[in-house]
C-alpha positions in Angstrom: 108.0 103.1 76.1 108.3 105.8 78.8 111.5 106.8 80.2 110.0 106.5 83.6 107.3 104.4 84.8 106.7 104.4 88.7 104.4 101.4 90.0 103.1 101.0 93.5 105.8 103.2 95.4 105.5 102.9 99.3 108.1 104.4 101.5 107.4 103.7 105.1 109.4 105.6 107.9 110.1 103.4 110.8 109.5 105.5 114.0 109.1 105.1 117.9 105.0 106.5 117.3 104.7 103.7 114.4 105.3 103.1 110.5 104.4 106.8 109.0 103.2 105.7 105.4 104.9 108.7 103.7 104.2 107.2 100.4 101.8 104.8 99.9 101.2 103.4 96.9 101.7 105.5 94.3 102.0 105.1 90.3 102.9 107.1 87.3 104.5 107.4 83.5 106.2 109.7 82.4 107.9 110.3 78.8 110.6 112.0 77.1 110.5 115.5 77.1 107.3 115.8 79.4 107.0 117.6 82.5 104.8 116.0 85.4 103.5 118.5 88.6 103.5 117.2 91.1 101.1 119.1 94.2 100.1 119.2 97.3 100.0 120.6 101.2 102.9 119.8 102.8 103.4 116.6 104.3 101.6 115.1 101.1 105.0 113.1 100.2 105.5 114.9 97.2 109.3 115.2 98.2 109.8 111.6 100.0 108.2 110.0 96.3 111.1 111.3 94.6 114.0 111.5 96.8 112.3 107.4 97.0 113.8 107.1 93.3 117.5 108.2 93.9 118.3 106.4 97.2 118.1 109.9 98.8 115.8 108.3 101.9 118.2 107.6 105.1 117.8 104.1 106.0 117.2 103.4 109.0 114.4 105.2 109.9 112.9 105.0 106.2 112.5 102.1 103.9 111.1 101.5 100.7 108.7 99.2 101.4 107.3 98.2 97.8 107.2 99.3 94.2 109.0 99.5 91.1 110.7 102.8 89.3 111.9 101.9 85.9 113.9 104.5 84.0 115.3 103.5 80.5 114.5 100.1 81.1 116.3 99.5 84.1 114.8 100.1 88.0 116.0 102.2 90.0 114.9 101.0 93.1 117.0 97.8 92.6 120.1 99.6 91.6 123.2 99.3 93.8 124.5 102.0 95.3 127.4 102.2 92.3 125.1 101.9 89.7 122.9 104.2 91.3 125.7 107.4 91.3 126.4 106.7 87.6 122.0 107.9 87.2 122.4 111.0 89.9 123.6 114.1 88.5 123.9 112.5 84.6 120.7 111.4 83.4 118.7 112.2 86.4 119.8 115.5 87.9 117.7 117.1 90.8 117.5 120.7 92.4 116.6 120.7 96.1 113.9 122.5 97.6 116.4 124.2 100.4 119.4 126.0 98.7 120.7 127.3 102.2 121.7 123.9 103.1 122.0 122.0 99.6 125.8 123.5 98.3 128.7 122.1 100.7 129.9 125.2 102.7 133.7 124.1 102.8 133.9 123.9 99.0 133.8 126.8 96.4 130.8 126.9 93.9 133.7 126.5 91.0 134.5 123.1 92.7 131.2 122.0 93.3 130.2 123.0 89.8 133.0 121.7 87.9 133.4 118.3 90.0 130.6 116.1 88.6 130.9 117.6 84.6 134.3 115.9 85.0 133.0 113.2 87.1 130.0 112.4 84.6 131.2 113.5 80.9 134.7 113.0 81.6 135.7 116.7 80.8 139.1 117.4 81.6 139.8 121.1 84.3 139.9 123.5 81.6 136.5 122.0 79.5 134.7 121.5 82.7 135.4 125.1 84.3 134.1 126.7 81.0 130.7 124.9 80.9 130.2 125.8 84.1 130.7 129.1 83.4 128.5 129.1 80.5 125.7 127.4 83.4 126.1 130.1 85.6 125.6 133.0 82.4 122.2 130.9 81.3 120.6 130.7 85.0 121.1 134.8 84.9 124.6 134.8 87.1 127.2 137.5 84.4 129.9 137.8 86.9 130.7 134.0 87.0 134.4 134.1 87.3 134.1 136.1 90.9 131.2 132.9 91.7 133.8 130.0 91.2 135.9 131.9 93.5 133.1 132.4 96.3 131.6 130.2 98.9 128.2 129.4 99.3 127.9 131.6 102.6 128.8 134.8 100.4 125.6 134.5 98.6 121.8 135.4 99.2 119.2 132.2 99.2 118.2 133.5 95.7 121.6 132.9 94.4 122.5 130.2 95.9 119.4 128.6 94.3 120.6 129.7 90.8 123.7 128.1 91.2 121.6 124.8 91.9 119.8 124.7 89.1 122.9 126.0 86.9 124.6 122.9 88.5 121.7 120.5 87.7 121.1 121.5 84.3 124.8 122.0 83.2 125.0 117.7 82.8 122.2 117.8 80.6 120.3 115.4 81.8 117.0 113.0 80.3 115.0 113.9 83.7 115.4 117.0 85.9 114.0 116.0 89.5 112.9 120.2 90.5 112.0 120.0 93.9 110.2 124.2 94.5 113.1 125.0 92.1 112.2 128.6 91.8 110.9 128.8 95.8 113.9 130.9 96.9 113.7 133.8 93.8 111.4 137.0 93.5 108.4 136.1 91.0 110.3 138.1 87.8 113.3 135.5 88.2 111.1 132.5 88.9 109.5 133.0 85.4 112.9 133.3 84.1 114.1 130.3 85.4 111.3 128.6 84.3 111.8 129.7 80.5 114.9 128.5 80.6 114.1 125.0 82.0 111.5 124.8 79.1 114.2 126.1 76.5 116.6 123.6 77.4 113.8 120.5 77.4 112.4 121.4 74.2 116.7 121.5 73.2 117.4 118.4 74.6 114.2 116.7 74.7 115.0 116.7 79.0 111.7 115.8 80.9 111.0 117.1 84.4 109.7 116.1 87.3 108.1 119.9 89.1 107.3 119.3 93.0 105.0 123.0 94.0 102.6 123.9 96.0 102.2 127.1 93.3 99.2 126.0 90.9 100.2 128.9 88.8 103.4 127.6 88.1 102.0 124.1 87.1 99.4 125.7 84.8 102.1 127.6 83.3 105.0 124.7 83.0 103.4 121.3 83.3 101.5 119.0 80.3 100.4 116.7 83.3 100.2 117.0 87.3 99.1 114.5 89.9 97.3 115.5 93.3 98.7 114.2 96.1 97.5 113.9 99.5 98.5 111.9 102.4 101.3 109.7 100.6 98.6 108.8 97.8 97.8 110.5 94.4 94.3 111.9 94.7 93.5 112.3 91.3 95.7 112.7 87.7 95.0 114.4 84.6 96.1 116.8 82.0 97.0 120.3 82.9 93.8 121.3 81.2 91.8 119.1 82.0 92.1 119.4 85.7 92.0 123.4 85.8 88.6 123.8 83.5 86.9 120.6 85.3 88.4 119.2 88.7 86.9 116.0 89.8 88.1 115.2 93.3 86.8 117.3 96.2 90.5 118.1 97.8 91.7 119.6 94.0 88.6 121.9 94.4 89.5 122.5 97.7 92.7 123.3 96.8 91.6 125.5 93.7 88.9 126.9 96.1 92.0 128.2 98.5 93.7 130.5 96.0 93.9 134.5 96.6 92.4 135.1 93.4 89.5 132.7 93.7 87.8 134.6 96.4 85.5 137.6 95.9 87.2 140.9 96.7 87.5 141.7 100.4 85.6 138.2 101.3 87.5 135.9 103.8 89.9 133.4 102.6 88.8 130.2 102.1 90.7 127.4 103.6 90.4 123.7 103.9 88.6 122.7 107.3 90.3 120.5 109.5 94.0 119.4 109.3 95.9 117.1 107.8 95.8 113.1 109.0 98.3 111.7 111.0 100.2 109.2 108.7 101.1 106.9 111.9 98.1 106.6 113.2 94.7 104.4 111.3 93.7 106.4 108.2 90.2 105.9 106.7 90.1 104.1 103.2 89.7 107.9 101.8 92.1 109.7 103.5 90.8 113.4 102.8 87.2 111.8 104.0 87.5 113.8 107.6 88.1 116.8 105.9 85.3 116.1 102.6 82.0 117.9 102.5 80.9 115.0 100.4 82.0 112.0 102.1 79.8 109.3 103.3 80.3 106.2 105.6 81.2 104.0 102.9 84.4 106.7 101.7 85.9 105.3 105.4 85.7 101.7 104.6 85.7 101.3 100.8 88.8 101.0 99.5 90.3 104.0 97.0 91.9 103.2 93.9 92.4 105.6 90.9 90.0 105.1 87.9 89.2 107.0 85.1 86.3 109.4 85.0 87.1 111.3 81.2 89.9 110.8 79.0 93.3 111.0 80.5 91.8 111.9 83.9 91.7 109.6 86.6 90.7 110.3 90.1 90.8 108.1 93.5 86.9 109.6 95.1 84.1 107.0 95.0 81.4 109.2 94.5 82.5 110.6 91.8 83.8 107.8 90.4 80.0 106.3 90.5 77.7 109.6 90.8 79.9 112.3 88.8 80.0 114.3 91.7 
């Protein structure tokens, strides 16, 4: 049995333009231990699928308009708010993407760090403040005693974003949510960061769930990754198996796109045309505007991810039927 198995998420934002379908229709496992990438451009709903699984959506404007999200047998979508803050920050701990605006700037990090240890595993002042210190040694931060004393306006972005993920790992929880977890910190810390993510899964058999737009770090920290594009996942497979042989015209496109791809002193490649607008009537395929390959029938056929090789499914028709 997986410890999280997400079926046929849509979360629709409610808006005076229309319904934008941030996420529509989505499904994935994922088991204990394992770490899922998930990428895309921005916009893609990488972030509105998960924040979709905590309760983290404002409502009004959004809603979650169908779908399932069952982790340790239970789903998490038809929690009540109680139940629901007993799963945040214990089992299912998440690092935001923004650490300027993420730590509460009237509280001190010791407070904010030491709060939900004795919130969550009932430790009492003394217990608490030491495992957060030990958090803040392993994410890299030595002077921890002068951190509990600071606020979050006395540190740099990089820092602050340390003290996140020393926060969200210091719980130990079965699924780490990592929304760009390393996007604030210069490319030696990132890979540090990242070791120690993997230390502590292969520890406590934690499983992650890595939002990016970095392909690098996927390649380097993922067993699995899902495409996503316009609210929908585009096409899923095994790290491996996507890099050596990616099916669906947007992952090459995306592929295509990286620095090191193009020939020295060429031109960058870059995807033509933009993004769809999610309010608006999108095709069946909703990369067909921007698809080399697309033909009438991508606009009116509807997309549905299949399986074109083991443990690799994509959503594209043509390659579906034609191996593209």
């Amino acid at each position: 049995m997986p410890l999280l198995e997400v079926a046929n998420l849509s979360t629709h934002f409610h808006t005076r333009r229309g319904v934008v379908r941030a996420v529509d229709g989505i499904g994935y496992t994922l088991g204990e231990g394992e770490t899922l990438g998930i990428v895309g451009e921005s916009g893609s709903g990488k972030s509105v699928s998960v924040y979709s699984l905590l309760g983290l959506i404002q409502c009004p404007p959004g809603r979650i308009a169908s779908g399932s999200a069952v982790f340790q047998g239970r789903d998490l979508l038809e929690m009540g708010e109680k139940d629901k803050r007993r799963v945040r920050g214990k089992a299912i701990s998440i690092i935001f993407q923004d650490p300027m605006t993420a730590l509460n700037p009237y509280m001190k990090i010791g407070r904010q760090l030491v709060e939900p240890l004795r919130l969550h595993l009932d430790l009492d002042r003394r217990a608490a403040r030491r495992r957060a210190l030990e958090s803040l040694a392993s994410v890299g931060i030595q002077d921890g005693e002068r951190c509990m004393e600071a606020y979050p306006h006395q540190f740099s972005g990089g820092m602050r974003q340390r003290v996140m993920i020393a926060m969200a790992l210091s719980t130990r929880p079965a699924l780490l949510i990592a929304d760009e977890p390393t996007t604030a910190l210069d490319v030696t810390v990132q890979a540090q960061i990242l070791e120690l993510i993997k230390a502590l899964q292969q520890e406590i058999g934690m499983a992650m769930l890595l939002i990016t737009h970095d392909l690098g770090v996927i390649a380097n920290t993922c067993e699995r990754v899902a495409v996503m594009y316009a609210g929908r996942i585009m096409e899923s497979a095994a790290v491996s198996s996507l890099f050596h042989e990616p099916r669906h015209p947007y992952t090459r496109a995306l592929m295509a796109s990286l620095p090191a791809a193009q020939p020295k002193g060429s031109a960058l490649y870059t995807i033509p045309g933009m993004p769809p607008d999610l309010a608006g009537d999108l095709p069946a395929c909703p990369f067909a505007p921007r698809c080399e390959f697309a033909v009438e029938r991508c606009r009116t056929e509807p997309m549905t991810l299949k399986p074109v090789a083991p443990n690799h499914e994509t959503a594209c028709l043509r390659v579906q039927e034609e191996g593209l």
